[in-house]
N, C-alpha and C positions, 0 to 999 in steps of 0.2 A: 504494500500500500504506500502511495505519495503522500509525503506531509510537507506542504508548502509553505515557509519559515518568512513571514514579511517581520522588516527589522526595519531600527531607524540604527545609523549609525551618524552620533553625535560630533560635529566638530564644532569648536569653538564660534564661528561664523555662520556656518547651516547646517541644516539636516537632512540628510539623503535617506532617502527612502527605498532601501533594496529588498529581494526577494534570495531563496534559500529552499534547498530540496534535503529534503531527509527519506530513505525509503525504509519502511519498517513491515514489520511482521501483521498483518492481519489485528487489526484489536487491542493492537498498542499504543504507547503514545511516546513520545521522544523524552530520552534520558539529558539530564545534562552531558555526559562523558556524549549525545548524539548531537548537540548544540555543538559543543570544542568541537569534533571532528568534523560538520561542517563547514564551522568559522575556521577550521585552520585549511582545510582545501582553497577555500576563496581568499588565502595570504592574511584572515586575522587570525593574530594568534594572543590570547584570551583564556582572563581567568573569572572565576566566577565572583561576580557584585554582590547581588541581590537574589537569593533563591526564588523567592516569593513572589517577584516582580520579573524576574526573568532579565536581571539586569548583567553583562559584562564588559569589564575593563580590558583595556589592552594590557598584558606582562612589557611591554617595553615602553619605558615613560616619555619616551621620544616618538609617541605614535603621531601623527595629526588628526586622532579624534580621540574624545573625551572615554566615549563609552560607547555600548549598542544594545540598543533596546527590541525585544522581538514587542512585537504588535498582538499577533496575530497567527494563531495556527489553521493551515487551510487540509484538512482531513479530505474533504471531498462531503461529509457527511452535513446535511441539512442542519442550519442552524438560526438560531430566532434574530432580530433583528427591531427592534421597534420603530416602526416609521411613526415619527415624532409630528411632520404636517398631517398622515393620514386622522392620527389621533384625537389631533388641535383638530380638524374641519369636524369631524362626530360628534364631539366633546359638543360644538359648539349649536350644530343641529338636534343636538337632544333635546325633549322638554326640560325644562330647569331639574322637576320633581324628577328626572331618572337618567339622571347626569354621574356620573362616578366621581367617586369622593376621590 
């Protein structure tokens, strides 16, 4: 299965926004040791920030970016999304009495 790895990678002046392939096993999900071994194919080479947040630094302090942040994991599999205008138009065409709290 493809796991499509969207990242921002931090420099001091902008942020790029790249993309990242991880292929895994049926029903799994990507390890950090599957993060490093991506980011070091595509020349970064990276240690771990932030478990939780999915955050890493460069190991050489002389990188030209701060850090790199995944986004966003793309499985393939359906996932929810709240369309925020669709919400606001309903919201707004309800009667008062059966509007959501």
């Amino acid at each position: 299965m493809e796991c499509i790895v969207h990242f921002n990678v931090v420099h001091p002046d902008k942020v790029k926004e790249l993309r990242g392939l991880i292929l895994l096993e049926a029903g799994t999900k990507p390890t950090e040791a599957d993060f490093l071994s991506m980011f070091s194919d595509m020349g970064f080479q990276l240690i771990v920030k932030d478990r939780e947040k999915l955050i890493f630094a460069p190991t050489d302090p002389g990188a030209d970016y701060k850090e790199i942040r995944i986004r966003e994991l793309d499985t393939g599999e359906d996932k929810y999304v709240e369309d925020k205008d669709l919400k606001s138009v309903i919201t707004n065409l309800l009667p008062p009495t059966q509007r959501p709290i």
